[in-house]
C-alpha positions, 0 to 999 in steps of 0.5 A: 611797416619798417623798411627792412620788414617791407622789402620782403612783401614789396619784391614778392607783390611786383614779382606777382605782377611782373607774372600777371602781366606776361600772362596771355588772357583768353578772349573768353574769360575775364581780367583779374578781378584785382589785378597783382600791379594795383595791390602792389600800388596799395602795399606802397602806399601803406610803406610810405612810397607813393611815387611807386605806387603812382607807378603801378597804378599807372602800370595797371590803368595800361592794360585795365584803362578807366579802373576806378580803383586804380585812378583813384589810387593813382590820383591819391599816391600823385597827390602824396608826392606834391603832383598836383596836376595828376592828383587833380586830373586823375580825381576828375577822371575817377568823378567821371567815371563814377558819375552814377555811382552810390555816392556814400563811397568815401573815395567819392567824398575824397575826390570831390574834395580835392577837386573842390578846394583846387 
């Protein structure tokens, strides 16, 4: 996606988020199941911005702490932009929290091999 074409989408994504997170939740219903902030940290990602979107998923894990989908997006988009030390600290986190999980995930394998090869 070229600059001019993704400036579009990436202004509506954080505008969504920017709504979604002044938006009070009820004690009784449950959070987004796909919270605005972390699609926006995927659509950066895909337009070449992972310091962006290391950004939203960071935004995301504030009020959603331990979400695998957002620590693993926020350990790949560190590692994008050369931070090794949040790539690895975050991969870690994300193996920890999906310790019991079906290990045939390829986000699994992804993050075993870069905590490996460090």
């Amino acid at each position: 996606m070229g600059d001019r074409r993704s400036t579009g989408p990436i202004l509506h994504a954080g505008q969504a988020a920017d709504r979604e997170d002044g938006t009070q939740k009820r004690p009784v219903t449950p959070g987004p199941v796909l919270p605005a902030r972390e699609l926006e940290g995927d659509l950066l990602l895909l337009v070449g911005k992972p310091a962006a979107a290391a950004r939203a998923y960071a935004a995301t894990l504030v009020l959603s702490p331990n979400r695998a989908r957002s620590l693993f997006g926020l350990a790949h988009a560190a590692e994008l932009t050369g931070d090794m030390a949040t790539a690895l600290a975050k991969y870690q986190e994300f193996l920890t929290l999906m310790a019991k999980a079906d290990g045939g995930r390829p986000e699994i394998a992804i993050a075993r091999r870069a905590v490996a090869s460090r």
